[in-house]
C-alpha positions in Angstrom: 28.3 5.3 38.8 29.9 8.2 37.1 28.6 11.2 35.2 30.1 10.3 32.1 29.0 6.7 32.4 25.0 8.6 32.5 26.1 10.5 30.0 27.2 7.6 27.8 23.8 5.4 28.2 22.1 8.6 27.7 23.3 9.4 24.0 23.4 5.4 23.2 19.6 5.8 24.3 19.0 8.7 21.7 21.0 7.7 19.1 19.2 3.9 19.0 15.6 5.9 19.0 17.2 8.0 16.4 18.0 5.3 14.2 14.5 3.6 15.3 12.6 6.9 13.8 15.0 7.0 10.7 14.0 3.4 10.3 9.7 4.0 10.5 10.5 6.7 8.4 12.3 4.9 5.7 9.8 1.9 5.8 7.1 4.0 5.1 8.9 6.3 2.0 9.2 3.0 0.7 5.3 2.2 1.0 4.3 5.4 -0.6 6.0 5.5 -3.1 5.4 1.7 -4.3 8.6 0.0 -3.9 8.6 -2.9 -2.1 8.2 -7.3 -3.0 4.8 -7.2 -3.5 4.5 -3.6 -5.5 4.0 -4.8 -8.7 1.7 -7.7 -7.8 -1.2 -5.5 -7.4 -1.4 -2.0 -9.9 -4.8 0.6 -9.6 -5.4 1.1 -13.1 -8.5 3.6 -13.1 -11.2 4.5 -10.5 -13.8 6.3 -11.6 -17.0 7.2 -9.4 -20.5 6.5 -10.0 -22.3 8.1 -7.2 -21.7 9.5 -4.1 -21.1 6.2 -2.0 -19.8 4.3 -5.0 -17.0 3.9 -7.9 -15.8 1.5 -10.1 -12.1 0.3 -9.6 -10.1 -1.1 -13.2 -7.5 -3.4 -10.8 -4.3 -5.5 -12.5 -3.1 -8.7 -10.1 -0.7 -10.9 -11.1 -1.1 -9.4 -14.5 -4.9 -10.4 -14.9 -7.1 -7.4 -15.1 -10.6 -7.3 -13.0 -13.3 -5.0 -12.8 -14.2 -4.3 -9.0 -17.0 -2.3 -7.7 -16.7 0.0 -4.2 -19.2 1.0 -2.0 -21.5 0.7 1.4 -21.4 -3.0 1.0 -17.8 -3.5 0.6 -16.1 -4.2 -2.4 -17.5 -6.6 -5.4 -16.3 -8.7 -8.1 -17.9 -7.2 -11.2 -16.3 -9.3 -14.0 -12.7 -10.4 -14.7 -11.4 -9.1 -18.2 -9.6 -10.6 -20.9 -6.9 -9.1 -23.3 -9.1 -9.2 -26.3 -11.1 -6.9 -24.9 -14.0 -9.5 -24.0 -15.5 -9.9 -20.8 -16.3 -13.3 -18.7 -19.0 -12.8 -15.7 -17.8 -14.3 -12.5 
């Protein structure tokens, strides 16, 4: 084989890694800033923290609000709230 045939594989080589790094870059851009099919399905309204190990997470899905508690044990359904303001335990 030739020297420019080498020299050929070895920039179509770099260019497809290129555009593979471009790509994982792009992908994630996306992610961070929130854009994406499911980015509005799921919205962090508050967190606030209650100790050191645990907080309190205010969490919109699909448009229904919940209250969710974080810590050691994972998190926890605290209660699911309603528009009016009113609470129903789960």
């Amino acid at each position: 084989m030739s020297t420019g045939l080498y020299l050929q594989v070895i920039g179509l080589t770099l260019f497809l890694c290129g555009l593979l790094v471009l790509g994982a870059w792009a992908v994630r851009r996306l992610r961070a800033r929130g854009e994406g099919p499911f980015s509005q399905a799921i919205k962090v309204c508050a967190i606030r923290p209650l100790s050191y190990k645990s907080q309190l997470a205010l969490v919109e899905v699909l448009g229904e609000k919940i209250l969710i508690g974080l810590g050691e044990g994972g998190p926890r359904l605290i209660c699911k709230l309603e528009e009016k303001g009113e609470d129903r335990p789960s």
